[in-house]
C-alpha positions in Angstrom: -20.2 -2.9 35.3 -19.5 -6.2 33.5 -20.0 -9.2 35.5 -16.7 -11.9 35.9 -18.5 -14.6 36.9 -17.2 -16.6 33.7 -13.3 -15.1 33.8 -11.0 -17.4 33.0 -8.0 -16.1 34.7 -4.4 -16.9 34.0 -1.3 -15.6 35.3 1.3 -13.0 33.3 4.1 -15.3 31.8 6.3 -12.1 33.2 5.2 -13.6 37.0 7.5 -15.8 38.8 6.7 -19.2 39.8 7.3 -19.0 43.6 4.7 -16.5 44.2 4.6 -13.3 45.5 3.5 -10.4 43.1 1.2 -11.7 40.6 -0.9 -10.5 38.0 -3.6 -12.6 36.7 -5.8 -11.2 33.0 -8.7 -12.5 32.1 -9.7 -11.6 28.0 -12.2 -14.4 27.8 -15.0 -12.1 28.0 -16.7 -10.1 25.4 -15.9 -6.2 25.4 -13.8 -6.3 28.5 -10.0 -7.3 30.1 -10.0 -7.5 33.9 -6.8 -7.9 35.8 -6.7 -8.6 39.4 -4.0 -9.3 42.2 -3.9 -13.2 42.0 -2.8 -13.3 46.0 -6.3 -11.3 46.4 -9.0 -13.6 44.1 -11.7 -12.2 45.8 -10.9 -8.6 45.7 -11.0 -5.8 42.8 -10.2 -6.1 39.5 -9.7 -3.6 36.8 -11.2 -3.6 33.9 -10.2 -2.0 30.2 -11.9 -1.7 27.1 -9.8 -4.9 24.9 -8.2 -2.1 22.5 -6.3 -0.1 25.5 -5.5 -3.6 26.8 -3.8 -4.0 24.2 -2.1 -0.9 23.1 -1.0 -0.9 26.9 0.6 -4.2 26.1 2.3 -3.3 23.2 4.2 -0.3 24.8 5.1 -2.2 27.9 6.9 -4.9 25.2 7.9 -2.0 23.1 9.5 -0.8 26.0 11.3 -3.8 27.2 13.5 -3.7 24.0 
């Protein structure tokens, strides 16, 4: 399991800004993309190989067209 200490997380730019139901990525780190529940820090995060990161990424905006 690859270690997070060094994440740097940020927030999706699809999360609102009063709260609520956030998801923070972190792609900072080599070989791996975790995503956690920003209103649980300290809880689990997934992680994904960077390539289905990003093919997930590009349906999801592929999808919102």
């Amino acid at each position: 399991m690859t270690d997070l200490a060094g994440a740097v997380w940020r927030k999706s730019t699809r999360s609102g800004g009063s709260g609520g139901n956030c998801v923070e990525v972190a792609d900072n780190l080599p070989g791996v993309v975790a995503v956690r529940d920003s209103k649980d820090q300290a809880g689990p995060a997934l992680r994904f190989p960077p390539t289905a990161w990003s093919a997930f990424v590009g349906q999801v905006r592929h999808g919102l067209r």
